[in-house]
TORGUDO-144302 format. One record per residue: x, y, z of N, C-alpha, C in turn; residue in three letters; chain. Coordinates in steps of 0.05 Angstrom, whole numbers. Layout:
N
nX; nY; nZ; caX; caY; caZ; cX; cY; cZ; rest; kette
X; Y; Z; X; Y; Z; X; Y; Z; ALA; A
...
***
This chain:
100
nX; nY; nZ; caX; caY; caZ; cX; cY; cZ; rest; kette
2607; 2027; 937; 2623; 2012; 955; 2632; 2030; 979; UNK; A
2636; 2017; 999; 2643; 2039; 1027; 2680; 2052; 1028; UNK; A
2666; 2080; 1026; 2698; 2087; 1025; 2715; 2079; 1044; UNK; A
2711; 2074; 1068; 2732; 2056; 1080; 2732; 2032; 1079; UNK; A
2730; 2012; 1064; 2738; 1995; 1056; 2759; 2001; 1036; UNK; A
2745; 2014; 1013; 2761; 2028; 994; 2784; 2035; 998; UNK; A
2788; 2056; 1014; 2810; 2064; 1031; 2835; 2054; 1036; UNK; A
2825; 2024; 1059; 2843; 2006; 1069; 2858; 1983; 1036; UNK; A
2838; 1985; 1024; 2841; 1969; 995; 2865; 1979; 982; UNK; A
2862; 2012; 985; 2881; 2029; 970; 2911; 2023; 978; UNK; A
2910; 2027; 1000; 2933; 2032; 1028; 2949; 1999; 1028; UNK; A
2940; 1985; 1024; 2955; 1955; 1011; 2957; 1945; 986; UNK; A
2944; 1960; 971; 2951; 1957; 939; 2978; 1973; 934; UNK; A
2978; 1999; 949; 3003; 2016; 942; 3022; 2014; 960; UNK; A
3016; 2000; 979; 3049; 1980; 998; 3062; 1972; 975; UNK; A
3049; 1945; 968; 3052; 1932; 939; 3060; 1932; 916; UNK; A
3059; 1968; 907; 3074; 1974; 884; 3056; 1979; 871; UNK; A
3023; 1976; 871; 3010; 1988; 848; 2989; 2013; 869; UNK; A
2998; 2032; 847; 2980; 2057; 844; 2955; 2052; 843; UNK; A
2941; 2060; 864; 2911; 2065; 860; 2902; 2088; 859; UNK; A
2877; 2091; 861; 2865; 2114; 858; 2823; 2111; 869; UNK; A
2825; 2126; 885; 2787; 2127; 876; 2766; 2150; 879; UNK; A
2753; 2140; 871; 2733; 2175; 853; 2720; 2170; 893; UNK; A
2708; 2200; 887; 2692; 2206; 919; 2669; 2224; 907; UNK; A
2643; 2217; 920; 2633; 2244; 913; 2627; 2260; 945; UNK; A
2637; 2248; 958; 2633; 2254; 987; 2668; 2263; 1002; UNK; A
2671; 2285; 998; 2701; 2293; 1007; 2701; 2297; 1043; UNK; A
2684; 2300; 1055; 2689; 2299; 1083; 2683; 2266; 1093; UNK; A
2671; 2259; 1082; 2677; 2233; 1086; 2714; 2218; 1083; UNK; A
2715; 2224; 1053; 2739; 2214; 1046; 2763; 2221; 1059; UNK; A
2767; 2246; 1075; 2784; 2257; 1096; 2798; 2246; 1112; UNK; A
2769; 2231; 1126; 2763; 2212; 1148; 2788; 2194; 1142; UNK; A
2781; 2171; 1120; 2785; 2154; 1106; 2814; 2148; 1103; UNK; A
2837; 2178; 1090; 2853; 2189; 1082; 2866; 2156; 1068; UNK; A
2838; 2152; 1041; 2854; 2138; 1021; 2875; 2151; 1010; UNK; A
2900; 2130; 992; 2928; 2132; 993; 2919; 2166; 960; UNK; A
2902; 2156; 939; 2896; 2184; 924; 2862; 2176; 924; UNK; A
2857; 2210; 924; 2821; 2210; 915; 2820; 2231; 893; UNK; A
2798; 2230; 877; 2791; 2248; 865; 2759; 2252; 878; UNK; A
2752; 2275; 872; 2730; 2286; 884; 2713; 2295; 860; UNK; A
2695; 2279; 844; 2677; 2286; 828; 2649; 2299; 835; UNK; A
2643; 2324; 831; 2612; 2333; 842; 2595; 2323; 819; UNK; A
2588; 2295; 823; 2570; 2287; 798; 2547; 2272; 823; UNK; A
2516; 2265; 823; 2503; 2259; 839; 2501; 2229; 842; UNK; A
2493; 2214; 869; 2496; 2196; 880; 2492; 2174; 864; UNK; A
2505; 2150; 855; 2496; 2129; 845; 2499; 2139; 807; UNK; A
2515; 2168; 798; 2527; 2175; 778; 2546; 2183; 775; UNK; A
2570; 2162; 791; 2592; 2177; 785; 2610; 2184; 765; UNK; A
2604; 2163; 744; 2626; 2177; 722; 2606; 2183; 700; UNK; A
2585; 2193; 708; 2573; 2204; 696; 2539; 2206; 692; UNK; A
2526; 2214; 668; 2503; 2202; 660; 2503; 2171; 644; UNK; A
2475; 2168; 654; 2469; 2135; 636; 2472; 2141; 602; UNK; A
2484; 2137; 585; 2492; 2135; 560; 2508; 2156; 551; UNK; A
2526; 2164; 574; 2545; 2179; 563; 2567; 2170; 566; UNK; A
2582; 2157; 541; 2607; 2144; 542; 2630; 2164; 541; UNK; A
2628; 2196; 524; 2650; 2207; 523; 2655; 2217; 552; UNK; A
2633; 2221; 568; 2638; 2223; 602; 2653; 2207; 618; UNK; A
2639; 2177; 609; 2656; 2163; 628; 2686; 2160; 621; UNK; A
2684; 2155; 601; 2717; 2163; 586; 2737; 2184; 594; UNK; A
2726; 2205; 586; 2748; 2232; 610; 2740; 2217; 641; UNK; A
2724; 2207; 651; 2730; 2211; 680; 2750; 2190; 682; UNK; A
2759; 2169; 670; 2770; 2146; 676; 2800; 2153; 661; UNK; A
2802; 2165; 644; 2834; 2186; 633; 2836; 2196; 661; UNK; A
2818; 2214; 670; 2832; 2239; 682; 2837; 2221; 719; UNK; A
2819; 2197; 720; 2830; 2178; 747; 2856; 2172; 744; UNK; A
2863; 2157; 706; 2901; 2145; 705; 2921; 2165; 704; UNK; A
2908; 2187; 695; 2927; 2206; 706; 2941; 2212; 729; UNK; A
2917; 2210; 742; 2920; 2227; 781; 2935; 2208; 789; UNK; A
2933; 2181; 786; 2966; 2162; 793; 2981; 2170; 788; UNK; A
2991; 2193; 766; 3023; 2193; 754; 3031; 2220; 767; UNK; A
3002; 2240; 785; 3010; 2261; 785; 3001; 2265; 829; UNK; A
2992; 2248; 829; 2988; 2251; 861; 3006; 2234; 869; UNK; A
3026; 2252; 891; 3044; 2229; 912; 3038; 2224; 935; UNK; A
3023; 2246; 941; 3018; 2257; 979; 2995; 2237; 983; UNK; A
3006; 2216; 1002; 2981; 2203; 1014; 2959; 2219; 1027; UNK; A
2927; 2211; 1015; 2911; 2227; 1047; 2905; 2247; 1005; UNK; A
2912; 2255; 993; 2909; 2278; 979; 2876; 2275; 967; UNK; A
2862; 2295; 964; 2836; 2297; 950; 2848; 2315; 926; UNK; A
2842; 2311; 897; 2836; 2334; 881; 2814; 2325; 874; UNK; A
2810; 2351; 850; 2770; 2363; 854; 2775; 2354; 823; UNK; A
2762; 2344; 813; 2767; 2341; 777; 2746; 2360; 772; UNK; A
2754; 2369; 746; 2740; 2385; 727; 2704; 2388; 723; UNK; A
2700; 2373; 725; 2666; 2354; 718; 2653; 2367; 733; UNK; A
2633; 2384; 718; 2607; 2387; 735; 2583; 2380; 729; UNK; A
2561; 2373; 741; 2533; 2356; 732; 2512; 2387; 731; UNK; A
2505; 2389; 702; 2494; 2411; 696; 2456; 2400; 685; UNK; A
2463; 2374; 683; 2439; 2362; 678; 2411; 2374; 681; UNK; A
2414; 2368; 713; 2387; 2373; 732; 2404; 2390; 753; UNK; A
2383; 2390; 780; 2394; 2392; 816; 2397; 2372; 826; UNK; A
2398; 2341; 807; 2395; 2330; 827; 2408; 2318; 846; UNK; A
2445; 2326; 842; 2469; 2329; 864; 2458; 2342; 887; UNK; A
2447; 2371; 881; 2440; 2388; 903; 2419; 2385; 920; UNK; A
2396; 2368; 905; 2378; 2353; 921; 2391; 2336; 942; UNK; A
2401; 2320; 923; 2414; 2296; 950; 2431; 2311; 968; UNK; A
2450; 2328; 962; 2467; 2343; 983; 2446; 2346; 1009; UNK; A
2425; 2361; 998; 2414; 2374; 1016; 2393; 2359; 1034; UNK; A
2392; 2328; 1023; 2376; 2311; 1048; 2393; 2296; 1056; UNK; A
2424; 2297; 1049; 2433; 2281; 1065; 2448; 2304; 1089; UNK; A
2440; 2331; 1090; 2448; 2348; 1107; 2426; 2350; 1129; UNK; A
2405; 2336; 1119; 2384; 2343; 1149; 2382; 2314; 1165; UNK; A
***
């Protein structure tokens, strides 16, 4: 979904009274954006909470998103969660064609 949409989604859900939150794997993007909280997962494009049949993955990533509601106040804020994709390269592949 486009982080600025996302963004603007965030920024009127939490006028409103409910806490959002959304994962990024793209932090200079999300900057831009300065949704109301992000988390910044380095997991690769089109895997963000994880690998295909890993449920204990998607699980911590989706704990550690209801958390970052109770613990992020600063609008605009990125934190980096824990998670790294040890799989393959294939984060660092895509990094690296979407840099040329």
């Amino acid at each position: 979904m486009c982080n600025q949409s996302v963004g603007l989604v965030q920024r009127e859900l939490d006028a409103a009274g409910l806490p959002t939150v959304s994962l990024t794997l793209a932090a200079s993007i999300t900057r831009l954006i300065r949704p109301s909280r992000a988390l910044l997962i380095e997991h690769p494009f089109g895997l963000t909470m994880g690998d295909l049949h890993d449920p204990e993955r998607h699980l911590a990533v989706l704990e550690a998103m209801l958390a970052a509601t109770e613990h992020i106040a600063e609008a605009g804020t990125i934190a980096a969660l824990p998670f790294e994709w040890t799989k393959d390269d294939l984060r660092a592949r895509q990094l690296r064609k979407e840099a040329r």
